[in-house]
GUMAR-823084 format. One record per residue (C-alpha): residue in one letter; z negated, y negated, x. Coordinates in pm, 1 decimal. Last residue first. Example, Ala and Ser with C-alpha at 12.3 -4.5 7.8 and 13.67 -1.06 7.14 Angstrom:
2
r: S	w: -714.0	v: 106.0	u: 1367.0
r: A	w: -780.0	v: 450.0	u: 1230.0
This chain:
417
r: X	w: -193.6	v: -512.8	u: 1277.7
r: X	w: -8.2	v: -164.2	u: 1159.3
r: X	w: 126.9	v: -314.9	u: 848.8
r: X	w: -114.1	v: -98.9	u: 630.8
r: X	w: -398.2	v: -219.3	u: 825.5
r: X	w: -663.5	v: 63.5	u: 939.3
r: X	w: -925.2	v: 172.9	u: 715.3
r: X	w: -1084.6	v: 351.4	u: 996.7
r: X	w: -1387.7	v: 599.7	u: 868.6
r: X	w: -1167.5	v: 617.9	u: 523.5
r: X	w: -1452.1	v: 907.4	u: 448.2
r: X	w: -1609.3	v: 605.3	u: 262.0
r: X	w: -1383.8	v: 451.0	u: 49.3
r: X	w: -1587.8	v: 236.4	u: -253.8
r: X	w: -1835.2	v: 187.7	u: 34.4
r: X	w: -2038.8	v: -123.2	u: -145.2
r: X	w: -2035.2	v: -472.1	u: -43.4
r: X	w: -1662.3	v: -571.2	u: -71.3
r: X	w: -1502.4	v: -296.8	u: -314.5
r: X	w: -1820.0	v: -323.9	u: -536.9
r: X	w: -1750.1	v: -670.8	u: -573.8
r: X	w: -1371.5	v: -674.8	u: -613.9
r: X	w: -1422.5	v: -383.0	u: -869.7
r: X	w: -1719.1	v: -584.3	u: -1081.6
r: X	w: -1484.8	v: -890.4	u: -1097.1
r: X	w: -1121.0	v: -741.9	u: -1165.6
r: X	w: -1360.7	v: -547.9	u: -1467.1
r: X	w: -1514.8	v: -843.3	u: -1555.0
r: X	w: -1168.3	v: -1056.4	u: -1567.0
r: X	w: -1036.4	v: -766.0	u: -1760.4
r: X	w: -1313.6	v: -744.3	u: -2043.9
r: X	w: -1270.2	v: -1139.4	u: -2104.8
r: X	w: -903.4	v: -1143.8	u: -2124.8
r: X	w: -965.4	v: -872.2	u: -2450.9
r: X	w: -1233.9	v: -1122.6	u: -2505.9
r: X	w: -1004.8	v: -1405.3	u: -2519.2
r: X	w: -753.9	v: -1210.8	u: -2707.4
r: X	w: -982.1	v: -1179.2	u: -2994.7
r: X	w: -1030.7	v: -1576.5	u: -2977.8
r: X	w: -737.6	v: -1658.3	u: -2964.6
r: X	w: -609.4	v: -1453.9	u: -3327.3
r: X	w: -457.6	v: -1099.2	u: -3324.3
r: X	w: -150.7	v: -1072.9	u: -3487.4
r: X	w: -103.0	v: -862.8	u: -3781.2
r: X	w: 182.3	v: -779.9	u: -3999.6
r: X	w: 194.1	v: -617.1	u: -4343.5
r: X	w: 413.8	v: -343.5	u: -4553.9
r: X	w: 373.2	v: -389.5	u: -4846.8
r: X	w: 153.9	v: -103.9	u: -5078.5
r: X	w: 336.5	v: -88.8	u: -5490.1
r: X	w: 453.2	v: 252.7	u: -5365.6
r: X	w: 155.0	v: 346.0	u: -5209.8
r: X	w: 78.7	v: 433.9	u: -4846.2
r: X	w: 225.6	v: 95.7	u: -4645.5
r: X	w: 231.3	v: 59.2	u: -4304.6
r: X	w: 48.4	v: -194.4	u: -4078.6
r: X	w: -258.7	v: 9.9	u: -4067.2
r: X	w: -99.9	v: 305.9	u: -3871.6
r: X	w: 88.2	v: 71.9	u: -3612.1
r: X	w: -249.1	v: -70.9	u: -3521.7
r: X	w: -470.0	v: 133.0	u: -3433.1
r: X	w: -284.8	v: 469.0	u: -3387.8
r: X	w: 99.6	v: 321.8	u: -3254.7
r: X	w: -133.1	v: 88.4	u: -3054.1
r: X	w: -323.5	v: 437.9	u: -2881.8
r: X	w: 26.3	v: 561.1	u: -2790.6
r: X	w: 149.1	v: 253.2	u: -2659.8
r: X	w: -178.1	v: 256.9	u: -2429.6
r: X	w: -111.8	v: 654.2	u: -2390.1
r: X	w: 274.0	v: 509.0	u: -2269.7
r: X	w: 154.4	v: 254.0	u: -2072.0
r: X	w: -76.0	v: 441.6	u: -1802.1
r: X	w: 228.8	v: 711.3	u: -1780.1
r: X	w: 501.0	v: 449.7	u: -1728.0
r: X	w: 273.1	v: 294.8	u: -1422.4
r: X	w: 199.3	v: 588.7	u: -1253.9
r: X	w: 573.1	v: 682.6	u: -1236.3
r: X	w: 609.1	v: 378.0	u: -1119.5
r: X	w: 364.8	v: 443.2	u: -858.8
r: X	w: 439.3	v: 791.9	u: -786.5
r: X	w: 826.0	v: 722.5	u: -720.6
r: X	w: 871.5	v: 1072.8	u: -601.1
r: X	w: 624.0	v: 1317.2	u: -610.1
r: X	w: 866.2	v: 1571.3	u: -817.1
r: X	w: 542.6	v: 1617.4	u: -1027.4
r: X	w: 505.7	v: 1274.5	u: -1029.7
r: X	w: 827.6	v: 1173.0	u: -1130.1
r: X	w: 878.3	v: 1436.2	u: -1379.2
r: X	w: 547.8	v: 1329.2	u: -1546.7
r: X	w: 631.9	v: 996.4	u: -1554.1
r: X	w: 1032.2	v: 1056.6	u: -1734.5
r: X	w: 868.4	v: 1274.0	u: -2034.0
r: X	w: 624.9	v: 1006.3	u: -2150.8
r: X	w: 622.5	v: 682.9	u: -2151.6
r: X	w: 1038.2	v: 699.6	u: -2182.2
r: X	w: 1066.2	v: 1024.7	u: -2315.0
r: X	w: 755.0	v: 1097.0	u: -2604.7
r: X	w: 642.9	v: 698.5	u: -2625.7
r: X	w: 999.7	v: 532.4	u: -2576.4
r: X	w: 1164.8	v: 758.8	u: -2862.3
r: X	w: 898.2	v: 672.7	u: -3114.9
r: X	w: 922.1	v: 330.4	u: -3007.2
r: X	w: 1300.3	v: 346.6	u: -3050.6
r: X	w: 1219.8	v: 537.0	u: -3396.9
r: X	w: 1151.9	v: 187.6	u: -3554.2
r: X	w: 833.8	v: -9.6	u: -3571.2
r: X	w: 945.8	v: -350.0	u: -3513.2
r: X	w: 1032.1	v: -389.7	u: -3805.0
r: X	w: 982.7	v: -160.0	u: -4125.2
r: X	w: 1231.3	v: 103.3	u: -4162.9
r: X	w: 1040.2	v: 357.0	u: -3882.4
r: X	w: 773.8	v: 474.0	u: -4165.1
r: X	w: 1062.1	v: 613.6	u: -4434.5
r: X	w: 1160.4	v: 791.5	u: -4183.5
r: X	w: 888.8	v: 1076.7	u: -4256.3
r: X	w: 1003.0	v: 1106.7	u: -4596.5
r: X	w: 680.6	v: 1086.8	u: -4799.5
r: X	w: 519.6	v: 1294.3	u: -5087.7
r: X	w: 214.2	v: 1476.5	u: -4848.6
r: X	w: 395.8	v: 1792.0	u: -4780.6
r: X	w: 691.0	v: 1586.1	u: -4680.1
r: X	w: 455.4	v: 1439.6	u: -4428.3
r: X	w: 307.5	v: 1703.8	u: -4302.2
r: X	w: 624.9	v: 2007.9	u: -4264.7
r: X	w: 892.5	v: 1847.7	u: -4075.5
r: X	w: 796.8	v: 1546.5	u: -3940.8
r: X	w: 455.6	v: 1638.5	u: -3875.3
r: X	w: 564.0	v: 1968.2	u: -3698.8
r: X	w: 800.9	v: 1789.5	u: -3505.4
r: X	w: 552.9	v: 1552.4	u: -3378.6
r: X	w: 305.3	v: 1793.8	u: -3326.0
r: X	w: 548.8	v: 1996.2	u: -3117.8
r: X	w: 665.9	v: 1732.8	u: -2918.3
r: X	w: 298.8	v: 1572.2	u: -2856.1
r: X	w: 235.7	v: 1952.8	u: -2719.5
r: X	w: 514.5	v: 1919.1	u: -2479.4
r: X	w: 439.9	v: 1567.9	u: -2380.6
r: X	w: 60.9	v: 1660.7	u: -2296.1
r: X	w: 174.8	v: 1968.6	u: -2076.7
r: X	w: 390.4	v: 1756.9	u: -1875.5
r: X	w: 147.1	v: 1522.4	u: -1874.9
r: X	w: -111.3	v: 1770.9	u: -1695.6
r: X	w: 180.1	v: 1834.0	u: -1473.0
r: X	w: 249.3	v: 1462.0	u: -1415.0
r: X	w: -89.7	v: 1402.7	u: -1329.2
r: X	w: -235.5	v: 1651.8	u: -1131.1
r: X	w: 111.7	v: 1634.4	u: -927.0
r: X	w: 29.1	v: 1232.8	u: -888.6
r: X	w: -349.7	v: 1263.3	u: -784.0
r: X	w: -223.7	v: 1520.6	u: -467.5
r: X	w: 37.4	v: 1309.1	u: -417.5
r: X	w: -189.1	v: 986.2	u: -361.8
r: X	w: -453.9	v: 1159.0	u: -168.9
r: X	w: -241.6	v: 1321.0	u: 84.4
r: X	w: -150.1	v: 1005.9	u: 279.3
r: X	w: -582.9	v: 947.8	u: 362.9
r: X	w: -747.0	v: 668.0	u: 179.2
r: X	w: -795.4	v: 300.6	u: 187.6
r: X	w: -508.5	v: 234.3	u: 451.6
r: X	w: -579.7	v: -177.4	u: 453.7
r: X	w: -410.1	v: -484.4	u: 372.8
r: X	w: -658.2	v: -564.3	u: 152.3
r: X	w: -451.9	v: -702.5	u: -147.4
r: X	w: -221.1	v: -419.5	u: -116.0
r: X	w: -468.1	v: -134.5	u: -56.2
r: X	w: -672.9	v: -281.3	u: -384.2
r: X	w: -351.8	v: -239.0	u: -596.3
r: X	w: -264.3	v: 118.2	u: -443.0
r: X	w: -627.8	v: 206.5	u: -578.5
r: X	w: -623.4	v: 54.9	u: -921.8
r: X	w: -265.1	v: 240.4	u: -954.1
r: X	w: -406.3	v: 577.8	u: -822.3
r: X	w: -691.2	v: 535.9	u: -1011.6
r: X	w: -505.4	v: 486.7	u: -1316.0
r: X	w: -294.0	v: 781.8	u: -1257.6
r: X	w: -546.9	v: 1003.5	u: -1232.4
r: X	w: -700.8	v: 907.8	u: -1572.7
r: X	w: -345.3	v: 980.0	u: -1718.5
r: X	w: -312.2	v: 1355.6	u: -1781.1
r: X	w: -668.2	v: 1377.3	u: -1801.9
r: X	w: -626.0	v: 1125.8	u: -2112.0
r: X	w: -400.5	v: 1228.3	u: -2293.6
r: X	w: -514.9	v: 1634.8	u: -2296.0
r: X	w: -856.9	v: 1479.5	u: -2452.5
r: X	w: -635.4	v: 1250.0	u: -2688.1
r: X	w: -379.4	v: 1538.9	u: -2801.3
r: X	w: -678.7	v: 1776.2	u: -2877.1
r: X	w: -832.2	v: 1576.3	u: -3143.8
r: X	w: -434.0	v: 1447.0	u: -3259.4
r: X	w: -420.5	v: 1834.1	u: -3329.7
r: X	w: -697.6	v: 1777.3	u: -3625.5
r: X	w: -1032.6	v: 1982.5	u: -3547.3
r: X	w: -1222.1	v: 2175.4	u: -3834.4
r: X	w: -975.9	v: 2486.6	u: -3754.6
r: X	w: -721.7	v: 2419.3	u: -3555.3
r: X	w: -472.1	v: 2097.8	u: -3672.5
r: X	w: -310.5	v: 1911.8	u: -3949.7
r: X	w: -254.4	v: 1596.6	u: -3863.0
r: X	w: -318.9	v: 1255.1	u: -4071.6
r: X	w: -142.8	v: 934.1	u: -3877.8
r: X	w: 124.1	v: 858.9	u: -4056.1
r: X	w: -29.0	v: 1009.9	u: -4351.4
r: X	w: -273.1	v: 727.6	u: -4409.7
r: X	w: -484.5	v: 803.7	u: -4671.8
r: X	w: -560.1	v: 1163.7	u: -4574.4
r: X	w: -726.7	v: 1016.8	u: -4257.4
r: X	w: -806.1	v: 1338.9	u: -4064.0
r: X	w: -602.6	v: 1286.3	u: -3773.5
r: X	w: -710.2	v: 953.6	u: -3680.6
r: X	w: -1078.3	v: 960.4	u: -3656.2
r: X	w: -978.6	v: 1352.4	u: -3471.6
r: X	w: -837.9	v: 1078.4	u: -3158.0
r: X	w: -1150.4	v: 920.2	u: -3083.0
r: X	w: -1284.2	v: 1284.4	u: -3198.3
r: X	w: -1100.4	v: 1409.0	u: -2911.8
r: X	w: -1252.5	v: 1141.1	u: -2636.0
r: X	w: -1562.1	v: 1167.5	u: -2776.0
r: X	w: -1599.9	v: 1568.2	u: -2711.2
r: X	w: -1420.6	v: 1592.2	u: -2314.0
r: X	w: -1611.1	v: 1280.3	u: -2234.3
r: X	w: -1968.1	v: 1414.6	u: -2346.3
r: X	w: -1906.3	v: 1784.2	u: -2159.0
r: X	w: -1728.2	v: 1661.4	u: -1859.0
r: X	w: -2042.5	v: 1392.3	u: -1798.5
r: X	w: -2282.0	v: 1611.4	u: -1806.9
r: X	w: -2112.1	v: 1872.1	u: -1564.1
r: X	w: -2028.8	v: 1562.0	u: -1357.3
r: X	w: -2435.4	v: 1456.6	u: -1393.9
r: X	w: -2495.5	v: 1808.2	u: -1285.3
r: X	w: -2277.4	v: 1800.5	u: -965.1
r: X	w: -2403.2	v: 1444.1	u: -893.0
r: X	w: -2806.6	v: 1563.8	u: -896.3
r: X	w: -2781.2	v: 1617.6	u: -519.1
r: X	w: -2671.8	v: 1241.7	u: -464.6
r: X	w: -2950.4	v: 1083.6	u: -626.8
r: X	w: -3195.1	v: 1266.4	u: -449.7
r: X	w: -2967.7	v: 1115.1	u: -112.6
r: X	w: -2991.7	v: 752.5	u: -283.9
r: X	w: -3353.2	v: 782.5	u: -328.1
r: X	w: -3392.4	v: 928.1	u: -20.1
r: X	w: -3221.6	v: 603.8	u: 170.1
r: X	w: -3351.0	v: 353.1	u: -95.9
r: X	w: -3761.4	v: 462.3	u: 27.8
r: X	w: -3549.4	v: 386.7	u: 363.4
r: X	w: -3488.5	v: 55.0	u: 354.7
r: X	w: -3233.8	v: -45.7	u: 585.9
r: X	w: -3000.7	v: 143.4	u: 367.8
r: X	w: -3022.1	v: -174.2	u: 145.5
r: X	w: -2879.4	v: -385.6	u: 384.6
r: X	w: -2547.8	v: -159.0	u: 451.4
r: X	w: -2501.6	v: -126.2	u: 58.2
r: X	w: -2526.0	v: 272.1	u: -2.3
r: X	w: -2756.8	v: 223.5	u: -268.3
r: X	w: -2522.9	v: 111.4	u: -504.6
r: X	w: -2274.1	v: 378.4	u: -445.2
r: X	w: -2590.9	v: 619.4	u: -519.4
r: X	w: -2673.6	v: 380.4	u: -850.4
r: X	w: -2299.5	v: 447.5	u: -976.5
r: X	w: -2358.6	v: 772.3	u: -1111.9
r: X	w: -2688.1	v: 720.7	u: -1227.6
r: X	w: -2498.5	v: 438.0	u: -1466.6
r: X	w: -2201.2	v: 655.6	u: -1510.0
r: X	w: -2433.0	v: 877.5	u: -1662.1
r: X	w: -2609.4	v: 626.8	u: -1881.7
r: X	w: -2226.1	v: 547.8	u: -1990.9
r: X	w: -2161.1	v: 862.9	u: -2091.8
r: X	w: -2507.4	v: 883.5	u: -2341.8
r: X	w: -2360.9	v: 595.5	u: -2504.1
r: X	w: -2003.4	v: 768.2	u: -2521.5
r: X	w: -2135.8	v: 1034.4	u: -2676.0
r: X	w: -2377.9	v: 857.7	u: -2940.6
r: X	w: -2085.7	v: 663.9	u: -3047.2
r: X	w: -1829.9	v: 912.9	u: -3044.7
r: X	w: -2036.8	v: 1139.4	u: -3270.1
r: X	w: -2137.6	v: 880.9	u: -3511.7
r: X	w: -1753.1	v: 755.2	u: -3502.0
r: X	w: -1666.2	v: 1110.4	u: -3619.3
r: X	w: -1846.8	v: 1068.9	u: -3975.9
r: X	w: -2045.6	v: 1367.5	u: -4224.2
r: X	w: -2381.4	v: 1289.3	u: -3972.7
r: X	w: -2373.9	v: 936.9	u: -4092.4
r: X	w: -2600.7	v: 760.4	u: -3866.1
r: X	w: -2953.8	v: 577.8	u: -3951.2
r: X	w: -3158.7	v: 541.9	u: -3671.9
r: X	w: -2850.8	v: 565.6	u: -3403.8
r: X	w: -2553.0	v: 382.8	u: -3596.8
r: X	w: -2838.9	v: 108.4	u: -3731.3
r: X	w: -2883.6	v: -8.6	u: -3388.6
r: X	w: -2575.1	v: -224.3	u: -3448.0
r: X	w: -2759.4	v: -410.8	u: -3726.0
r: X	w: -2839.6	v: -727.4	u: -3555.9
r: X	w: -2468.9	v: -675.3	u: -3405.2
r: X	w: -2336.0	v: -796.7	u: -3724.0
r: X	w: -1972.6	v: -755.5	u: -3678.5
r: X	w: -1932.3	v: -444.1	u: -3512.6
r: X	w: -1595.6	v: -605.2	u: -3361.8
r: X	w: -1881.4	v: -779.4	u: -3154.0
r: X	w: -2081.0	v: -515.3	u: -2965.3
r: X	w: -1754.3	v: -279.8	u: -2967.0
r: X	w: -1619.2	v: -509.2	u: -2725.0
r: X	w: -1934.3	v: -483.0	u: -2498.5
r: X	w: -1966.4	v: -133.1	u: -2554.5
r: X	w: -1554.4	v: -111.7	u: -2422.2
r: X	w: -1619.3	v: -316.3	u: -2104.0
r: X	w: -1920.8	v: -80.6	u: -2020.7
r: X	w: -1745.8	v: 213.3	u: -2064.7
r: X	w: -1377.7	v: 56.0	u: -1859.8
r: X	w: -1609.1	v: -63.4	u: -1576.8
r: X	w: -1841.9	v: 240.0	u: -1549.1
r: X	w: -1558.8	v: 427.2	u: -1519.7
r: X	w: -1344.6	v: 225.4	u: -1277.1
r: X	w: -1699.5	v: 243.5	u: -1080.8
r: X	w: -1728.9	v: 632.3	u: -1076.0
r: X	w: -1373.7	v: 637.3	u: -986.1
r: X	w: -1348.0	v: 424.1	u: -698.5
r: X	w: -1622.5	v: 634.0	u: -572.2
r: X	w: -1444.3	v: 963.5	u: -587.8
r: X	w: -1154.4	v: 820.3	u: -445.1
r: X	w: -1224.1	v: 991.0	u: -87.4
r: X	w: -1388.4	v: 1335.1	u: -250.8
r: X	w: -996.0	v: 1389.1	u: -366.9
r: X	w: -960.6	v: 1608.5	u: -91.3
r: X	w: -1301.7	v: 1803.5	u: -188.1
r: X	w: -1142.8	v: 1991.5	u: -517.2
r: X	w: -1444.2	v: 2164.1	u: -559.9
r: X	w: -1360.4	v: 2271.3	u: -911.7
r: X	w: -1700.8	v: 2177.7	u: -1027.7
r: X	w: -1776.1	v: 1892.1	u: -777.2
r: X	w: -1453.5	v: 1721.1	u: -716.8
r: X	w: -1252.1	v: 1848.6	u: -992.9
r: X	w: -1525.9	v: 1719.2	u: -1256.1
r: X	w: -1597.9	v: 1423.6	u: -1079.9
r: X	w: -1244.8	v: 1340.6	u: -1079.8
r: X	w: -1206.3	v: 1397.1	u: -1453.4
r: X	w: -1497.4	v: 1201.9	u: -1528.9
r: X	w: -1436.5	v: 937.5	u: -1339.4
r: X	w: -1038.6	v: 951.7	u: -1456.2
r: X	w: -1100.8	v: 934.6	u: -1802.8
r: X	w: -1123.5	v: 530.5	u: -1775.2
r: X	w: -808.6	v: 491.4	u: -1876.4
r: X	w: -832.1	v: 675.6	u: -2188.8
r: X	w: -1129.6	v: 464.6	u: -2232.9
r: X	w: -967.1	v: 167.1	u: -2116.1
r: X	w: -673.1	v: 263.6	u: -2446.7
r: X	w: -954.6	v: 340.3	u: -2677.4
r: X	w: -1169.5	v: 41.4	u: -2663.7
r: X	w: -872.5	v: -201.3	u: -2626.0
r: X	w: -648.7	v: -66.6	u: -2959.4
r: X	w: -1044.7	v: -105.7	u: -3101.4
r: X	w: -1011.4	v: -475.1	u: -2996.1
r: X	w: -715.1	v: -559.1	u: -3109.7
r: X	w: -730.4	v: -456.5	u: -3480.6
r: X	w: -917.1	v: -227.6	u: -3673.6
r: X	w: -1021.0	v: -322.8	u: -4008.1
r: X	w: -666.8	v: -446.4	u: -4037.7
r: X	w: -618.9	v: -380.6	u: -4423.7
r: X	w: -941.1	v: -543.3	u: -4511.2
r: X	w: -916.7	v: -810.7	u: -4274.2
r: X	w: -900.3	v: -889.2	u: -3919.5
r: X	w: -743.2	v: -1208.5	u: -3812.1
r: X	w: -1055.5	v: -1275.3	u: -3591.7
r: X	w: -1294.0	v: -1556.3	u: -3588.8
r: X	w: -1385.0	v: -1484.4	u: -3987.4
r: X	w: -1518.6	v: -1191.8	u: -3774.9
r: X	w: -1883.5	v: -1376.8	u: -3808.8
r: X	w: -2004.6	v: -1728.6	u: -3724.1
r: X	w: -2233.3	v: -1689.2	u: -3427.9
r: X	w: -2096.8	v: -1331.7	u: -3256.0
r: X	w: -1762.3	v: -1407.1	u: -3308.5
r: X	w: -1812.8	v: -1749.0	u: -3175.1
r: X	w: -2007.4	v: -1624.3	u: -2865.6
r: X	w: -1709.6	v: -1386.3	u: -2819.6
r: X	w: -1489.7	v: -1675.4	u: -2758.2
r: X	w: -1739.7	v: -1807.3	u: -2560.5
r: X	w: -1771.4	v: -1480.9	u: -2317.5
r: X	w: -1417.8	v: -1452.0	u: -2298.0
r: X	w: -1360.6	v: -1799.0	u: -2186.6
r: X	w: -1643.1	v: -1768.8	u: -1900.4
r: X	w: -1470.1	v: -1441.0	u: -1825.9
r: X	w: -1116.1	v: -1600.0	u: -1762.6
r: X	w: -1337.5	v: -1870.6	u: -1551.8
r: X	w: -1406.9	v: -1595.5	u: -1333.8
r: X	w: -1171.1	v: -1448.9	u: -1307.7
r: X	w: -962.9	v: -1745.2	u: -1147.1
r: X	w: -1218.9	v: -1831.4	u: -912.6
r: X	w: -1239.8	v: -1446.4	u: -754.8
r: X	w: -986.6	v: -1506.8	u: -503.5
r: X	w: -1102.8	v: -1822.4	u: -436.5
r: X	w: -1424.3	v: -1709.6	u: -398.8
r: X	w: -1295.1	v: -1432.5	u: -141.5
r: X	w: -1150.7	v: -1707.0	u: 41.6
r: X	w: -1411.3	v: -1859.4	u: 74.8
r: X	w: -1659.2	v: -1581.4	u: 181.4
r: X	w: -1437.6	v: -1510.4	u: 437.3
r: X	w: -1225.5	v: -1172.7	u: 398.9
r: X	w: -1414.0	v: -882.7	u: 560.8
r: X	w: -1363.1	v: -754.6	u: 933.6
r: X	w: -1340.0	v: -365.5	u: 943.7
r: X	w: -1425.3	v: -274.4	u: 1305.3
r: X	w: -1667.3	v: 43.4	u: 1226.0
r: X	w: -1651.4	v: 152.1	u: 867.7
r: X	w: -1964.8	v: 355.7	u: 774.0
r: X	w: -1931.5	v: 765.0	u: 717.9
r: X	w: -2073.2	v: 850.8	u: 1043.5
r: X	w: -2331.3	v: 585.4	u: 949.7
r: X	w: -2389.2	v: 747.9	u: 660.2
r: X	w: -2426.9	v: 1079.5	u: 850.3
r: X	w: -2704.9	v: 930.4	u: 1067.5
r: X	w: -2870.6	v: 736.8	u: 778.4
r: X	w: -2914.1	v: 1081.5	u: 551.6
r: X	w: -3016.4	v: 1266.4	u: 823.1
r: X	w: -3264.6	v: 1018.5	u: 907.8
r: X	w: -3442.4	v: 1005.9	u: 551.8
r: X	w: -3449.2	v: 1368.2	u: 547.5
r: X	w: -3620.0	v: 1364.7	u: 871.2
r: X	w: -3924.7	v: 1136.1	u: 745.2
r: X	w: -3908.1	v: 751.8	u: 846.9
């Protein structure tokens, strides 16, 4: 074994658990029972989407975009959180938050992954899905987004491959060992990488919106080329990425019984949060103001005219800026209540990504326009079930095989046992 190859095993097994005693195998298949057969519906109910065609679905011309593109963008958003942690972590050298880095990489790769697979079958034909990257429309948003977040998701890929690699058996092997340790001294230029992709799909996600002139509900004016909603869905999801991960994380430490990560973690991810949506809510103020007052009218339309149709009435206007909104980020920045607080931010940018996808459609532009409802059929919300059970899958997985928390060197029980 050459010397770089024993550095790397001493100091992992500095980093290595001592005295943690897994769940039995049984019990962690019982656990993981329920799942699975969630994803064995999700995969058939996508089979039949796949086979006979988006007839499946209660999509239609009006609701191009139904429950599945509401999914892509609000476990993106999610999903920010790799990215964003990286980035602190290894550009900003925030090292206290080094102990969730892991968890963060693989709620990444989960939520990118999960969304490619969705996007696989609301495509339609997925025979011609290819056709985005030999043939793309260089005038359209979604070419940008699509070729970002596919080059995203190869980085979360050589992201996750260290975490991989740091499996007990397979650091017996030590051609893994320096593979995993070259691996680890490209992470600060994979975060760069990854900063730089996320940062520009996750704004034109939100610039698809802003610059439909048929729908002014949604259309924004903005900075230059850029609508504000582009800027809105980067600031979005920062503000709420941390939050995620502290939720996904809290969630594992109750099921396990076990202190994952040190007490300052937790309020260190909650101030990030709440000030960043602090900042977001502002800025959502103004825009919303600014649409109300100056947009809309421009554009022929009262803007209360789109809150008279059921159920979309100012109360979820109301429950997205203060509710969602303005009450999380007080509560984290006050570090008080950081899971709940957690909790309203995470679904207020998912209520903010409906009010996009789905809210948008639903309302008439033109006079003789009504106003139309959609509910998605089984088999759409079998693969929205389908894309959770993977994720629950992939996380309880990693979490029992791979050093999600490594610097937690004694994961003691929460209870004290």
């Amino acid at each position: 074994m050459t010397s770089a190859a024993t550095g790397v095993v001493m100091a992992d097994r500095r980093l290595q658990v001592r005295g943690e005693a897994r769940s039995s195998t049984a019990r962690f298949a019982l656990w993981l029972a329920p799942w699975v057969l969630l994803l064995a519906l999700g995969i058939y109910a996508g089979g039949l989407c796949l086979y006979y065609g988006l007839n499946q679905t209660n999509m239609n011309n009006r609701f191009a975009f139904g429950l599945w593109i509401f999914l892509d963008l609000g476990i993106i958003a999610l999903g920010a959180g790799a990215f964003f942690t990286g980035f602190l972590v290894y550009i900003l050298g925030r090292t206290e938050l080094k102990p969730v880095l892991n968890s963060a990489v693989v709620l990444g790769f989960i939520c990118y992954s999960g969304a490619m697979a969705v996007l696989m079958i609301d495509v339609g034909q997925p025979l011609r899905a290819w056709f985005t990257f030999w043939h793309p429309n260089v005038h359209s948003m979604l070419t940008e987004v699509t070729f970002c977040i596919t080059c995203y998701l190869l980085v979360l890929t050589l992201e996750y491959i260290p975490v991989v690699l740091r499996n007990r058996q397979l650091r017996k092997l030590p051609p893994f060992v320096v593979f995993e340790h070259r691996m680890h001294l490209l992470m600060p230029v994979l975060a760069g990488i990854g900063t730089l992709l996320s940062f520009f799909h996750q704004g034109s996600l939100g610039g698809l919106y802003g610059v439909l002139r048929g729908r002014p509900f949604a259309f924004r004016q903005g900075f230059a080329i850029w609508p504000s909603t582009f800027f809105l869905f980067i600031l979005s999801a920062v503000a709420v990425g941390p939050s995620f991960l502290m939720l996904v994380t809290a969630a594992a430490r109750k099921l396990t019984g076990r202190k994952l990560v040190p007490s300052n973690v937790f309020p260190r991810l909650g101030f990030i949060s709440g000030v960043l949506l602090a900042a977001y809510v502002a800025l959502k103020a103004v825009d919303t103001l600014i649409w109300l007052n100056v947009t809309s009218p421009a554009v022929g339309f009262a803007p209360w005219e789109y809150y008279a149709y059921k159920p979309f009435g100012t109360t979820l206007l109301f429950a997205e800026i203060v509710v969602f909104g303005l009450l999380p980020a007080v509560l984290l920045v006050q570090g008080r209540w950081l899971l709940p607080g957690a909790a309203l931010a995470c679904c207020g940018i998912l209520l903010n990504r409906f009010v996009l996808t789905v809210q948008t459609l639903a309302l008439p532009t033109l006079s003789f326009d009504p106003f139309l409802s959609y509910t998605p059929s089984w088999q759409e919300v079998a693969s929205f079930g389908g894309v959770v059970a993977y994720g629950v899958i992939l996380y309880s997985l990693s979490y029992r095989y791979l050093p999600l928390f490594p610097q937690s060197k004694e994961q003691t029980h929460v209870s004290g046992r």
